[in-house]
C-alpha positions in Angstrom: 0.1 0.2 4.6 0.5 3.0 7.2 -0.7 5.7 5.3 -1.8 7.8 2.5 -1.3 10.9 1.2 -0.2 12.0 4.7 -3.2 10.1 6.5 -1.8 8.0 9.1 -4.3 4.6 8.5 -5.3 2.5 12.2 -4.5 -1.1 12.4 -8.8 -1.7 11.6 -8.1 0.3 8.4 -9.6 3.3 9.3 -8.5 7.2 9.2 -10.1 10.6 11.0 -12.7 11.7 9.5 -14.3 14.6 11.7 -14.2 15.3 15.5 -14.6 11.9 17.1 -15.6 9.9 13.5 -13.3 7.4 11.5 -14.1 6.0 8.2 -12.2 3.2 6.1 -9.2 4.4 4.5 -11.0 3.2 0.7 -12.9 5.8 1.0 -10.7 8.6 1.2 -8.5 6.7 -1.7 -11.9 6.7 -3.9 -11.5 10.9 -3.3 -8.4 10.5 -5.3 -8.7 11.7 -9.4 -7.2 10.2 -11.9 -3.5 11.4 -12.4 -3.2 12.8 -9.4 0.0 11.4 -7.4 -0.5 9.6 -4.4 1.8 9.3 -1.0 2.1 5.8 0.8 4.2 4.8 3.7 4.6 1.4 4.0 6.1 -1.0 6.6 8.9 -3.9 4.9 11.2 -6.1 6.9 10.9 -4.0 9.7 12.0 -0.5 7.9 9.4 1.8 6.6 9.3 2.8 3.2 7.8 6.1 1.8 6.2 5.6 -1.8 4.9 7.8 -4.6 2.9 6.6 -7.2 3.1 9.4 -9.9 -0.3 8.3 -12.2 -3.1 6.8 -9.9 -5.3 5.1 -11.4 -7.9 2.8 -9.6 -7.9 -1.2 -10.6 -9.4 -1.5 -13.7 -12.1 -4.3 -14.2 -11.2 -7.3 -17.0 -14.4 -7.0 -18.2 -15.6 -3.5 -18.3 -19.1 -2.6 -17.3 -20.3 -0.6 -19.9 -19.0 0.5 -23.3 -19.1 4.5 -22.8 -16.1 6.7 -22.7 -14.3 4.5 -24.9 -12.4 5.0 -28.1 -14.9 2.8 -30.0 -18.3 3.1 -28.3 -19.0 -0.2 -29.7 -17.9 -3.6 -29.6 -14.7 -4.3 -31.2 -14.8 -7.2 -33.7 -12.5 -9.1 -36.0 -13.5 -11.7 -38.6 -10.6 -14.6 -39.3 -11.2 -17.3 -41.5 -15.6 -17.2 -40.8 -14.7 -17.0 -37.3 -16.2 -13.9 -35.2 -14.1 -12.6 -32.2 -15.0 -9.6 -30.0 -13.8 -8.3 -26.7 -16.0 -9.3 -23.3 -18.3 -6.8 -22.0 -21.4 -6.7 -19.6 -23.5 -5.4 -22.2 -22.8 -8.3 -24.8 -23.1 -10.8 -21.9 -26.2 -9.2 -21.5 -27.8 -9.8 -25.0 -26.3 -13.2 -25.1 -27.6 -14.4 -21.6 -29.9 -11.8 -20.1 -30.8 -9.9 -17.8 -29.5 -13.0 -14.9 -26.3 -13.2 -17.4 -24.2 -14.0 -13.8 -26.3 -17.1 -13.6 -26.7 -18.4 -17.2 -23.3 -17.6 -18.6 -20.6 -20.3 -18.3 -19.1 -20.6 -14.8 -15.0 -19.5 -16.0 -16.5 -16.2 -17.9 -18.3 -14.9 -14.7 -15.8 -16.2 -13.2 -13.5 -13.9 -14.8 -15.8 -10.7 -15.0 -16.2 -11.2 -10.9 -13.1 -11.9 -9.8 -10.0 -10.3 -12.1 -8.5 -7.2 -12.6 -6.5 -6.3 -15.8 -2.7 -5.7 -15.3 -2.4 -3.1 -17.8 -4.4 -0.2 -19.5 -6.6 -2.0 -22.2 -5.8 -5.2 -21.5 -9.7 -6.9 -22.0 -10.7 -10.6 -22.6 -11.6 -11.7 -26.4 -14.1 -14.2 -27.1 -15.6 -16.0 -30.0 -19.0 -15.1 -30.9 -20.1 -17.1 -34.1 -19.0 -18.9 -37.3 -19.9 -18.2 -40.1 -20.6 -20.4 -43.3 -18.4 -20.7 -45.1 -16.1 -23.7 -46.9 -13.4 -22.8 -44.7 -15.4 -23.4 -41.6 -17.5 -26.9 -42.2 -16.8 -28.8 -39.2 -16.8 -25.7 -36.7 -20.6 -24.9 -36.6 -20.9 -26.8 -33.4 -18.9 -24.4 -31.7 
């Protein structure tokens, strides 16, 4: 990356800031709003490239951090056959393992909420949450 929106970026990943001051070039891409366009020059194979993304939008967590802004303020849920599926969230993790959820969950899950990004707008991970009783269900309450 050789710059953004105009702003040539240093080989430690800095840009001018004021007279005599540099900061890291994340910073002035966290100044960006959300559907504003964004400029990148870019070095390939030797040839440099000038970009434009038309819709910027910061990476989106797999797991969001709170459930505010959403369509559904709550929880999504489904019931199939007694079995209880919802999407991932830190607030459920937090009523399921506490306040130290990112030491009591299972290793993969915070694995997940640490570590990966969705690919596309709404994609979230779905868990099961309970079974219920049911005929259809004997032999699944160990779950």
């Amino acid at each position: 990356l050789l710059s953004f929106d105009k702003e040539p970026i240093a080989n430690d990943g800095t840009i001018s800031f004021r007279k005599h001051e540099r900061v890291a070039f994340s910073w002035f891409v966290a100044q960006k709003f959300y559907g504003e366009p964004a400029e990148l020059q870019v070095l390939r194979d030797g040839k440099t490239l000038d970009l434009k993304i038309e819709d910027f939008h910061p990476e989106a967590p797999l797991v969001p951090v709170h459930i505010f802004g959403r369509e559904h303020e709550s929880p999504s849920y489904m019931i199939v056959a007694g079995l209880v599926f919802t999407t991932l969230c830190i607030p459920f993790l937090r009523s399921e393992f506490g306040e130290e959820w990112d030491c009591e969950a299972p290793v993969e899950i915070v694995h997940r909420v640490i570590n990966q990004r969705a690919e596309s707008k709404g994609e979230e991970l779905v868990v099961m949450t309970q079974v219920l009783a049911h005929d259809m269900t004997v032999g699944y309450e160990d779950l």
